[in-house]
Each structure stands twice: as C-alpha cells, then as structure tokens.
LUMMAR-781933 format. One record per atom (N, C-alpha, C, CB): residue number from 1; x, y, z; residue in one letter; atom name. Coordinates in Angstrom, 2 decimals, decimal comma. Each point is the difference from the previous one (the first is absolute). Glycine has a CB too. Example, Ala and Ser with C-alpha at 12.3 -4.5 7.8 and 13.67 -1.06 7.14 Angstrom:
2
- 1|13,19|-5,69|7,80|A|N .
- 1|-0,89|1,19|0,00|A|CA .
- 1|0,90|1,20|0,00|A|C .
- 1|-1,89|-1,17|1,25|A|CB .
- 2|1,54|2,22|-1,97|S|N .
- 2|0,82|1,19|0,06|S|CA .
- 2|-0,77|1,09|0,73|S|C .
- 2|1,18|-0,63|-2,15|S|CB .
This chain:
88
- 1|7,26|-11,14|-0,90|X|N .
- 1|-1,42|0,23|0,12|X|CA .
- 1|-0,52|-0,90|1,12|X|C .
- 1|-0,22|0,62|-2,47|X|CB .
- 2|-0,15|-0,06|3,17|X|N .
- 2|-1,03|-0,57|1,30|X|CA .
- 2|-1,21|-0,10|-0,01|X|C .
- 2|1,20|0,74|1,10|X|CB .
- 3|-1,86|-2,03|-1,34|X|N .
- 3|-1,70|-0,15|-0,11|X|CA .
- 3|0,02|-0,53|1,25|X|C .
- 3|-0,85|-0,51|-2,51|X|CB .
- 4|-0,69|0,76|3,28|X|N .
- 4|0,03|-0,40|1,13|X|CA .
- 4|-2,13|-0,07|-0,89|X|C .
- 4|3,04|1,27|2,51|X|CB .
- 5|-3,28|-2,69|-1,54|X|N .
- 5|-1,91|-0,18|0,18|X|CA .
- 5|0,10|-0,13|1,49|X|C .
- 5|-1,09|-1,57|-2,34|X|CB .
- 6|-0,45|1,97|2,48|X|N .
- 6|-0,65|-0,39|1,22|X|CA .
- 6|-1,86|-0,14|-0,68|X|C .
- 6|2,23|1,58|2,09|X|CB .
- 7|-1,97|-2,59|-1,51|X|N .
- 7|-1,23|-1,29|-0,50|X|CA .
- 7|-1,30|0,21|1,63|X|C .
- 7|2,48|-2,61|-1,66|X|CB .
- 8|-3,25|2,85|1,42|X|N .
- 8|-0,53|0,04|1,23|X|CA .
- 8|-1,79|-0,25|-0,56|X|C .
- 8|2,28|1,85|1,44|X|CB .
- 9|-3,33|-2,04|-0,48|X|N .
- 9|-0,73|-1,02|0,06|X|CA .
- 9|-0,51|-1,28|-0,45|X|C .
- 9|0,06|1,60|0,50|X|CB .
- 10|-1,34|-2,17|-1,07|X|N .
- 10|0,57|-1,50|-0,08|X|CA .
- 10|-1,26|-0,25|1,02|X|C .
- 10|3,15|-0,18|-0,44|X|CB .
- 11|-3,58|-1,21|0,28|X|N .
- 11|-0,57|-0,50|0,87|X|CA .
- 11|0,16|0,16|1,50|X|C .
- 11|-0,04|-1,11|-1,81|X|CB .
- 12|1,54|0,68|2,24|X|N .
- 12|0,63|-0,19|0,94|X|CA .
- 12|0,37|1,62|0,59|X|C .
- 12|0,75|-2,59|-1,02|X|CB .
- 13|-0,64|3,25|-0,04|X|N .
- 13|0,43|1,73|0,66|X|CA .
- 13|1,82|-0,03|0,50|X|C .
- 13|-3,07|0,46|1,44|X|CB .
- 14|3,44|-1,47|-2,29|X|N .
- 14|1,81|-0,35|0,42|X|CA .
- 14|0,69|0,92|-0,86|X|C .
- 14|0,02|-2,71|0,46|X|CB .
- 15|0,81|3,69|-0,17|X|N .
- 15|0,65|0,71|-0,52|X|CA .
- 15|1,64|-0,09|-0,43|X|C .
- 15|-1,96|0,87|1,07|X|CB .
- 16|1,94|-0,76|-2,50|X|N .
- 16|1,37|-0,61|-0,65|X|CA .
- 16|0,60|1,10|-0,55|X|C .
- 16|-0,76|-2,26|-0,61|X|CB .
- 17|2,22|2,10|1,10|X|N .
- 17|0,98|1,02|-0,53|X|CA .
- 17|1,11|-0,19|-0,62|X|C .
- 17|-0,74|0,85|1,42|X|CB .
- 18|1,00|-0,49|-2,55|X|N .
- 18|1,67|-0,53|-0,50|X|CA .
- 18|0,68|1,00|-0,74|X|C .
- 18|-0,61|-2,37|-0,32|X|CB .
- 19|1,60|2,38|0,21|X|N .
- 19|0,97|0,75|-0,91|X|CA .
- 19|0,82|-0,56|-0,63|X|C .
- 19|-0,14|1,37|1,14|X|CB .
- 20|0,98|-0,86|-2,17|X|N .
- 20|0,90|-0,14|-0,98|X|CA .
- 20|0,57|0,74|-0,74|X|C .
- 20|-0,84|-1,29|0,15|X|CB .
- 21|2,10|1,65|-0,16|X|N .
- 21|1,21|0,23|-0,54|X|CA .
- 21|0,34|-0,21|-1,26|X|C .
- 21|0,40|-0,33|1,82|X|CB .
- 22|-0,60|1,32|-2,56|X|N .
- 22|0,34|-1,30|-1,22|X|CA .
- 22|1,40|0,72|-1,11|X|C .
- 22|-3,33|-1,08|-0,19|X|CB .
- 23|3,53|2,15|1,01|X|N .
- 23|1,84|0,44|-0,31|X|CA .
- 23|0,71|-0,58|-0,65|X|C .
- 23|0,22|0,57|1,63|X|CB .
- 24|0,11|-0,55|-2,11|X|N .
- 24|1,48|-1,50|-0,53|X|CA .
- 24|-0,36|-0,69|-0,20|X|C .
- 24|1,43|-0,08|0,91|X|CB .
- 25|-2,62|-0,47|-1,36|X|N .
- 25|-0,76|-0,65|-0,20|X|CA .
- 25|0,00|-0,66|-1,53|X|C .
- 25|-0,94|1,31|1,95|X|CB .
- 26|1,31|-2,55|-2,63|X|N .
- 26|0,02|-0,38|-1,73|X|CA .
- 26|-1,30|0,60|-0,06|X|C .
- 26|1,38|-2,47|-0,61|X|CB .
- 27|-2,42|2,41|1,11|X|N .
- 27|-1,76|-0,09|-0,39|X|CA .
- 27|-0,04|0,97|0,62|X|C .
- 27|-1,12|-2,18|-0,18|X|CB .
- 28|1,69|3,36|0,27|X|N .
- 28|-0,54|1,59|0,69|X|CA .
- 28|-0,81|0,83|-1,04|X|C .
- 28|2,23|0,27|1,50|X|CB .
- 29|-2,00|-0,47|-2,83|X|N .
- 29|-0,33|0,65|-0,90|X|CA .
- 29|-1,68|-0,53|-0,42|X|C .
- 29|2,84|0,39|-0,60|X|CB .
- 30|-2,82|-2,05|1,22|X|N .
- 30|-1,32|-0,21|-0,72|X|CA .
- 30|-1,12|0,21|1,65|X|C .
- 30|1,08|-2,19|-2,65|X|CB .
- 31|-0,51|2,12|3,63|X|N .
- 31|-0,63|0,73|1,01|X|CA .
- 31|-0,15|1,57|0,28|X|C .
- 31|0,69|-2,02|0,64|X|CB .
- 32|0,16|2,58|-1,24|X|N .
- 32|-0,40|1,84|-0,13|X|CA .
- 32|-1,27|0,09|-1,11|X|C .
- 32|2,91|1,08|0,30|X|CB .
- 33|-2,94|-1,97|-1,39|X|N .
- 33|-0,85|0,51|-0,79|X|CA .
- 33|-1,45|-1,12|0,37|X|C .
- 33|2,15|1,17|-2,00|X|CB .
- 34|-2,12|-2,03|2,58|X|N .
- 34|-0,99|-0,55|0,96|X|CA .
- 34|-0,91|1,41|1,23|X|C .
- 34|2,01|-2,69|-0,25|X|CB .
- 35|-0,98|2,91|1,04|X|N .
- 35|-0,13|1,37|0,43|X|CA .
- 35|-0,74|0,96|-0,45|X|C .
- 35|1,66|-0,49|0,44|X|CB .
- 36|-0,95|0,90|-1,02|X|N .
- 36|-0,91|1,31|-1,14|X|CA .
- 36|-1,53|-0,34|-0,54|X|C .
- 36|2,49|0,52|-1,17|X|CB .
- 37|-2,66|-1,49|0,56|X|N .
- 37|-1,36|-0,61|-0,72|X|CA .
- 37|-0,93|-0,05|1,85|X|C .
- 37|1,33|-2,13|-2,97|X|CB .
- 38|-0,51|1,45|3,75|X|N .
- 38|-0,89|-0,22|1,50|X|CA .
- 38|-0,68|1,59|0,58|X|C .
- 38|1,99|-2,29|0,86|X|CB .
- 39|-0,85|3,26|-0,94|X|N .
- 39|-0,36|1,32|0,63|X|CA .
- 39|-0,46|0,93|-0,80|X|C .
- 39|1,46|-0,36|1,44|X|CB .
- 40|-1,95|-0,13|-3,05|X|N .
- 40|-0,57|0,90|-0,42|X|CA .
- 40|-1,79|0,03|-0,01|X|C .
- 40|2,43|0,01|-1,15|X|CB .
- 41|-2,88|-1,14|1,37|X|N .
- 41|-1,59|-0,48|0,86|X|CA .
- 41|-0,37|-0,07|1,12|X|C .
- 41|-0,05|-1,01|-1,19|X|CB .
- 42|0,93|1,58|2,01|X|N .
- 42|0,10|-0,03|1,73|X|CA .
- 42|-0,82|1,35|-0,07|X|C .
- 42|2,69|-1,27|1,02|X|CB .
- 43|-3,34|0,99|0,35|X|N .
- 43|-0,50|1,28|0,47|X|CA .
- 43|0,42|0,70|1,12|X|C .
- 43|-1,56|-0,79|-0,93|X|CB .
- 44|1,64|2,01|1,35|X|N .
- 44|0,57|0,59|1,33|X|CA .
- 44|-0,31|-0,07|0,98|X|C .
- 44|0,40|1,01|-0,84|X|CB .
- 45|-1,97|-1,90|0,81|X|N .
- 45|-0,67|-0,04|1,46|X|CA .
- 45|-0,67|-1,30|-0,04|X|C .
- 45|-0,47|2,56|0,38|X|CB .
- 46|0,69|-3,26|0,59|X|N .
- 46|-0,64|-1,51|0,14|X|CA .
- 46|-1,27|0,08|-0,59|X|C .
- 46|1,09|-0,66|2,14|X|CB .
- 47|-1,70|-0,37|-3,07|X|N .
- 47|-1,11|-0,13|-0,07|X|CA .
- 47|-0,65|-0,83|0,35|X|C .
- 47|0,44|0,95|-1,07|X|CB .
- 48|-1,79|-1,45|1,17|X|N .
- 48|-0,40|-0,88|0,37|X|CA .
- 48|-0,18|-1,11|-1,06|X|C .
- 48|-0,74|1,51|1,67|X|CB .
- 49|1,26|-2,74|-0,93|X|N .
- 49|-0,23|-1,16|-1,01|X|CA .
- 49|-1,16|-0,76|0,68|X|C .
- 49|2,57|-0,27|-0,93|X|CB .
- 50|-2,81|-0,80|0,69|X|N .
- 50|-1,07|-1,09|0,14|X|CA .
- 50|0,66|-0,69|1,32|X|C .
- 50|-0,85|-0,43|-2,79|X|CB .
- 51|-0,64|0,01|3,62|X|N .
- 51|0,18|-0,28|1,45|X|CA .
- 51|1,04|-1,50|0,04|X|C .
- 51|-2,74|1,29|0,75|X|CB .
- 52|3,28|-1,28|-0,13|X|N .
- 52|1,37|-1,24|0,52|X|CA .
- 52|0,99|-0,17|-1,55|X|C .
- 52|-1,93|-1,97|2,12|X|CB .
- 53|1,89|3,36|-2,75|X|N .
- 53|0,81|-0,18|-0,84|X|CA .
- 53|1,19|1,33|0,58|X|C .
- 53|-1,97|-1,30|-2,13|X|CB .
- 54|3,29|0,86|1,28|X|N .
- 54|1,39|0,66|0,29|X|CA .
- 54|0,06|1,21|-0,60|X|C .
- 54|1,13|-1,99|0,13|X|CB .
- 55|-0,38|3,13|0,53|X|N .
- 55|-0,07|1,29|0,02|X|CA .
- 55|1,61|-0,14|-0,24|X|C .
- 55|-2,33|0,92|1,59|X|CB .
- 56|3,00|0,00|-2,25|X|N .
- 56|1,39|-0,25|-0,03|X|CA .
- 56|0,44|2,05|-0,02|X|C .
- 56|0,07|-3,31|-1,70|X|CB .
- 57|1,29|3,28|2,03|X|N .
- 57|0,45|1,29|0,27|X|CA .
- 57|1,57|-0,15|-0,99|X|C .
- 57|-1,44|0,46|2,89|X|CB .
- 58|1,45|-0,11|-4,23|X|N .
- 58|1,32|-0,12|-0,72|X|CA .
- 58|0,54|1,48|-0,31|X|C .
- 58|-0,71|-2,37|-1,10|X|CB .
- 59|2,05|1,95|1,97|X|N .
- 59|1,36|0,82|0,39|X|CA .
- 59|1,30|-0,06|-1,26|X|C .
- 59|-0,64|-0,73|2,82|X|CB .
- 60|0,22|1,75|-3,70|X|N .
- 60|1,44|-0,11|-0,60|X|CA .
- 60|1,03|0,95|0,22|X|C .
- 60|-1,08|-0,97|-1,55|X|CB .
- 61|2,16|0,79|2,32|X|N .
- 61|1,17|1,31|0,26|X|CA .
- 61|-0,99|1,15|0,32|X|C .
- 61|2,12|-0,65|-1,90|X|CB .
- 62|-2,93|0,52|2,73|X|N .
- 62|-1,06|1,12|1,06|X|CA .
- 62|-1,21|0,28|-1,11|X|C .
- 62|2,17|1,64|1,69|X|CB .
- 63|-2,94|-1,87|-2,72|X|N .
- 63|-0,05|0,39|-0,51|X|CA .
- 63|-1,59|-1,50|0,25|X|C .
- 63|2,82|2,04|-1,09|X|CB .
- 64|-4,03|-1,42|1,73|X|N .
- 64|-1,22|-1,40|0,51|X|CA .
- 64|-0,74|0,62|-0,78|X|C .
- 64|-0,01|-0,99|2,54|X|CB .
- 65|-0,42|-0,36|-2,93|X|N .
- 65|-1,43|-0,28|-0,45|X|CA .
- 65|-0,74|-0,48|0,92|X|C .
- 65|0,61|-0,39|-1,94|X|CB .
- 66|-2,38|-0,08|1,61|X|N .
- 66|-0,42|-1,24|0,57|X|CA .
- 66|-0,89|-0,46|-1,11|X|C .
- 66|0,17|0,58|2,57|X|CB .
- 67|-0,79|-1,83|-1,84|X|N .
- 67|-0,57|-1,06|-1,28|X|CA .
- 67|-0,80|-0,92|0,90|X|C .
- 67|2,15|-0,07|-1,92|X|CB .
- 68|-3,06|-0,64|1,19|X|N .
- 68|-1,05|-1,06|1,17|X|CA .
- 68|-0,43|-0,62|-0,95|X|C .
- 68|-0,94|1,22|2,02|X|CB .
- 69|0,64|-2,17|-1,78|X|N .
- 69|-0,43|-1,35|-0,51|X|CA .
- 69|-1,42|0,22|-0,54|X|C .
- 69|1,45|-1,40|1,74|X|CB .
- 70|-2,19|1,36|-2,85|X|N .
- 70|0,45|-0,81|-0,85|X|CA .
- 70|0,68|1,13|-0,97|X|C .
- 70|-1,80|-2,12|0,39|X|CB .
- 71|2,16|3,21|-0,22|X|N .
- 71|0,27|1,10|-1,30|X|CA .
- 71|1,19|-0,22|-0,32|X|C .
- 71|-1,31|1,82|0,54|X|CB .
- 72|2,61|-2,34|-0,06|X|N .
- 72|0,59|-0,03|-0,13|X|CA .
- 72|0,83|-0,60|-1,36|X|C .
- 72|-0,91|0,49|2,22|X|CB .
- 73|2,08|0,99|-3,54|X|N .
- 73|-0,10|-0,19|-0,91|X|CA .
- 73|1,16|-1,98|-0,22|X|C .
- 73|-0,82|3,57|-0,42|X|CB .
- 74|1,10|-3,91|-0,46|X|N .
- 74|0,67|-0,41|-0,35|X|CA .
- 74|1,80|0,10|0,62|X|C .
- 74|-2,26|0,21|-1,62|X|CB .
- 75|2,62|1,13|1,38|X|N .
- 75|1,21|-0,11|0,24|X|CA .
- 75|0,20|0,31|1,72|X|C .
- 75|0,53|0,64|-2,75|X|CB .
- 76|-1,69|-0,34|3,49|X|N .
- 76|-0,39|0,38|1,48|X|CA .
- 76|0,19|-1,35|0,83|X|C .
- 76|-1,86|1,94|-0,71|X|CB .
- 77|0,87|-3,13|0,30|X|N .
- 77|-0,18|-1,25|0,05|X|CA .
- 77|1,51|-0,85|-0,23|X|C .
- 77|-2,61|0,58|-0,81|X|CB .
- 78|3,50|-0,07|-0,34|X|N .
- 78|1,03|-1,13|0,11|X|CA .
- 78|1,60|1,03|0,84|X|C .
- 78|-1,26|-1,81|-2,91|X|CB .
- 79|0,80|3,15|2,65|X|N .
- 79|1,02|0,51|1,44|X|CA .
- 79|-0,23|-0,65|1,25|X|C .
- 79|0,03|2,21|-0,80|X|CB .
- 80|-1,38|-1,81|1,29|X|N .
- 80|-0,30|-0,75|1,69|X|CA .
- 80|0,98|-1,12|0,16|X|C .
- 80|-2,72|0,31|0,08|X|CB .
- 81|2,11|-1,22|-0,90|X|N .
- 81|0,30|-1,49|0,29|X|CA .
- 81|1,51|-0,41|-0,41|X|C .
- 81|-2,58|-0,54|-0,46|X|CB .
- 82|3,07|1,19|0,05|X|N .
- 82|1,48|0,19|-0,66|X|CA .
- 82|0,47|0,27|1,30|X|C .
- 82|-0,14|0,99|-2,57|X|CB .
- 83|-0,06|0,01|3,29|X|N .
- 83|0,78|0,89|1,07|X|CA .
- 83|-0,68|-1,01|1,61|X|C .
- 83|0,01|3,21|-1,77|X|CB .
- 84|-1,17|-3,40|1,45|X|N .
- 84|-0,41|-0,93|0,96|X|CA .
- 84|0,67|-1,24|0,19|X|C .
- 84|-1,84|0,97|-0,40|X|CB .
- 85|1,99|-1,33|-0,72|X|N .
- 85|1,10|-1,43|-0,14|X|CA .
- 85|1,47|-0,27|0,82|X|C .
- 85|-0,94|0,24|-2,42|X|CB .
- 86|1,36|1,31|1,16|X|N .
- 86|1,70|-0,38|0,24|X|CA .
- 86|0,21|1,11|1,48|X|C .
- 86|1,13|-0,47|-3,30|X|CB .
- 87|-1,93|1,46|3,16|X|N .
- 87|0,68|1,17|1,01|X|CA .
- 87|0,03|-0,30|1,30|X|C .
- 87|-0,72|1,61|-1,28|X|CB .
- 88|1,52|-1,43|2,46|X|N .
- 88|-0,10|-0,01|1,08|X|CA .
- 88|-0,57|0,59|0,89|X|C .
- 88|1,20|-0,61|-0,71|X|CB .
C-alpha cells in the first residue's frame, strides 16, 4: 500500500510532500486501517479551509481525497503527520 500527502498552504504557502510504503511492513495492517477511517471523510474536491491554514491532498494506492484545516477528522490528522514524519 502506497500513501502519499501533499500539505500545501500555511502562512508561508511552503509546499510539503511525502510518501510511504508500507508493504512488508510489521505495522502495515494498523496503517491500512488508519487509511480507510482517513479516506472515508475525505472529499473529492479541495475545499476551502481557514486563511494561512493547511490544505492537504491524501493518496491511497490512486485512490485522493482532500481535507483542510481545521476539519480535519481524527484518523486524517494522525495519517498526515504519520506519513509527513516517516515518508520520504
């Protein structure tokens, strides 16, 4: 399974991108179902969030959402930052 974010505006308007692999993975199972809970509150078309706040674009195996700050659910919020963290 391939999650990929892209994190984009922000005060600054700096745009962040990462991915991750998580195949073969011991913890693939608790990131697929991280996944699932993330892309089932996503919407198909950017929405608008609140001014110098983050807009995000979540990619699972082709399959986007999007999400913006502050709506963002629970399991949306600890994917980002999960994939923002570890992903390259």
């Amino acid at each position: 399974m391939r999650i990929q974010v892209r994190r984009t505006g922000g005060f600054a308007g700096i745009e962040r991108f990462a991915e991750i692999d998580v195949s073969g993975r011991a913890d693939a199972d608790g990131w697929r179902e991280l996944a699932v809970h993330a892309l089932t509150n996503g919407r198909s078309e950017p929405s608008r969030g609140v001014p110098d706040g983050f807009s995000y674009e979540i990619s699972v195996d082709g399959t986007t959402v999007h999400a913006s700050e502050p709506r963002l659910t629970d399991a949306q919020r600890e994917l980002v930052s999960r994939v923002l963290r570890e992903g390259a």
